[in-house]
LOLUMTOR-12821 format. One line per field, with one value per residue (C-alpha): residue number from 1; y, x, z. Coordinates in steps of 0.001 Angstrom, whole numbers, plus 524288, in hexadecimal, padded with zeros to 5 digits. Example, Ala and Ser with C-alpha at 12.3 -4.5 7.8 and 13.67 -1.06 7.14 Angstrom:
// LOLUMTOR-12821
nuza	(1,2) $
py	(7EE6C,7FBDC) $
px	(8300C,83566) $
pz	(81E78,81BE4) $
//
This chain:
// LOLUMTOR-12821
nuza	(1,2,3,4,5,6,7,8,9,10,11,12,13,14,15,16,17,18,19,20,21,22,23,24,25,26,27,28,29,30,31,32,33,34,35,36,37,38,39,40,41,42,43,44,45,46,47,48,49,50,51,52,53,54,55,56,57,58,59,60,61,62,63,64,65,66,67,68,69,70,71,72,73,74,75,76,77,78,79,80,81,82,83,84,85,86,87,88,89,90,91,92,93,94,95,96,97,98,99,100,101,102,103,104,105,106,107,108,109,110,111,112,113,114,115,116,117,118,119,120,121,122,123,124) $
py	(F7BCB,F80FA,F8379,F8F98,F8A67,F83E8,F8F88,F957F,F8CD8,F8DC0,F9DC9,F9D47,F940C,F957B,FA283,FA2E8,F941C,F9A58,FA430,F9C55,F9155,F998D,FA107,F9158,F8BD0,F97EF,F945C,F884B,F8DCC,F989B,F91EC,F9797,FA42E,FAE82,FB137,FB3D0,FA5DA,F9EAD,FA5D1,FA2AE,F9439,F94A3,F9BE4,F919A,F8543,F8A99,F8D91,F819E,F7A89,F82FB,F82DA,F746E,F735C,F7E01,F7782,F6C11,F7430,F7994,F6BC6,F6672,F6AE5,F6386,F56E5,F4B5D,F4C68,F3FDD,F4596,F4E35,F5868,F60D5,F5736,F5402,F61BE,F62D0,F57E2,F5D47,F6A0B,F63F4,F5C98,F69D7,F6E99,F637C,F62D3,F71D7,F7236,F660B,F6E94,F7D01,F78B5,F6DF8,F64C1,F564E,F528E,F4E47,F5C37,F6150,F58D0,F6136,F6F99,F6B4B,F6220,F6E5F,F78CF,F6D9E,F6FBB,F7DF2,F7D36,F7431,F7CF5,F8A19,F8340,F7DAF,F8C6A,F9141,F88AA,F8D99,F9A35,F96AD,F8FB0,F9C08,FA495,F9CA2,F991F,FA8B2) $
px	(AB73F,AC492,ACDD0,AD5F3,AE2BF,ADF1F,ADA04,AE6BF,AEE66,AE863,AE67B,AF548,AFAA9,AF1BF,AF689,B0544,B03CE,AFC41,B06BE,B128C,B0CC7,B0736,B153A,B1A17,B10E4,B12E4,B2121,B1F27,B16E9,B212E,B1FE1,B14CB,B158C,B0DBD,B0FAA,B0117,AFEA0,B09BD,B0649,AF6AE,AFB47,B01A4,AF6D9,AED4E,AF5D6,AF851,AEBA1,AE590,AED8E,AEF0D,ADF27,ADEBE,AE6ED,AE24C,AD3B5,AD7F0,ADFDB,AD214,ACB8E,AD529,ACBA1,AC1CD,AC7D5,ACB73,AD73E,ADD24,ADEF9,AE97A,AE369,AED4D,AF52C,AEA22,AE959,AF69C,AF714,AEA97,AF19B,AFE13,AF32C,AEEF1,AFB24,B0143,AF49F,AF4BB,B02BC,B008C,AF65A,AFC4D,B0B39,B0684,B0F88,B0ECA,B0A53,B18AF,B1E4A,B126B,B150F,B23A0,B1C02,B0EFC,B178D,B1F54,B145A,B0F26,B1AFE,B1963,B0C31,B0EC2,B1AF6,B1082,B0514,B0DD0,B136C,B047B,B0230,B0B90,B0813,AF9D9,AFC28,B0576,AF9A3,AF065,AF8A5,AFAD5) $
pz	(D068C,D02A1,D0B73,D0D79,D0BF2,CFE71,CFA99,CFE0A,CF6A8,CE92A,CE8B1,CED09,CE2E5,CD719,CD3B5,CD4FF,CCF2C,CC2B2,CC2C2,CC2B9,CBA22,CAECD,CAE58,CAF60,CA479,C9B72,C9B1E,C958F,C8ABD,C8779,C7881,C756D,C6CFA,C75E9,C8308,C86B3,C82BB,C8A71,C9838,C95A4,C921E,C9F5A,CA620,CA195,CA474,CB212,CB625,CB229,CBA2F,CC4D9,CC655,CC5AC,CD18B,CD82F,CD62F,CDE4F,CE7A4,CEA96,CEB5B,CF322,D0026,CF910,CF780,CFFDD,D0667,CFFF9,CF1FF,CEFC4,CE991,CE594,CE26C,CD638,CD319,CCFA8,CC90E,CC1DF,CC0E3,CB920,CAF5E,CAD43,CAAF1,CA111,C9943,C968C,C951E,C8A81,C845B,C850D,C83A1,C7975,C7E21,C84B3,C91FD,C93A3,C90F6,C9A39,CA5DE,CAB51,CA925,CAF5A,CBB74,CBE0A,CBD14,CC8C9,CCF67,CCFBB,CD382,CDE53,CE482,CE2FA,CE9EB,CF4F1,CF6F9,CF6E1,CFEF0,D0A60,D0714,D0AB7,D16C7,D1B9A,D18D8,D2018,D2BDC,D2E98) $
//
C-alpha cells in the first residue's frame, strides 16, 4: 500500500539527513574526551530521530487524510532529539530545545529538497 513517491522521499532524505545531522549532533558533543565517542553520540541521536520520522513518513499512505502526519513525526522526531540530547549532553530540556528545533529545521529544508528531487524523477 505504499506509494512510490513516499517511498521516494524517505530513501532520498534519510541518508544525506543522517549524514548531515550526526556531523551536526557530534558538534555539540565536541566536550567529550574521545572522538570515537562524540561521532557515535551523534550517530545514535540522529538516527533515532531520523527513523521516527521516517516511520510516519511511511504511514502517512496509511492514515486518514485529516492528520498531518508528518507534521507529528517531526514533532516526534525533535522529542527524540531533546530527550537524547538531555541524556547524552547531560544538560536541561531548556539547553536541548535550540539544538533539537534547528536539527528540525535542517531536516525540514533536506526533505522538502528530496522531495523535488523525487517528483523530477517521476515526472521524466
Amino acid at each position: 500500500m505504499l506509494s512510490l513517491p513516499i517511498l521516494m522521499l524517505v530513501a532520498l532524505s534519510f541518508f544525506p539527513s543522517l549524514v548531515i545531522l550526526t556531523f551536526f549532533f557530534s558538534s555539540i558533543f565536541t566536550g567529550s574526551s574521545t572522538r570515537r565517542t562524540f561521532y557515535r553520540r551523534g550517530l545514535v541521536v540522529s538516527f533515532s530521530g531520523l527513523a521516527i520520522a521516517s516511520a510516519f513518513a511511511l504511514a502517512a499512505p496509511l492514515m486518514p487524510s485529516s492528520i498531518p502526519i508528518m507534521d507529528v513525526g517531526i514533532v516526534f522526531a525533535v522529542i527524540s532529539w531533546i530527550l537524547l540530547l538531555k541524556h547524552y549532553h547531560e544538560t536541561g530540556w531548556l539547553e536541548s530545545l535550540p539544538s533539537a528545533f534547528l536539527a528540525a529545521i535542517v531536516y525540514i529544508v533536506i526533505v522538502a529538497v528530496a522531495s523535488g528531487f523525487s517528483l523530477l524523477l517521476l515526472q521524466g
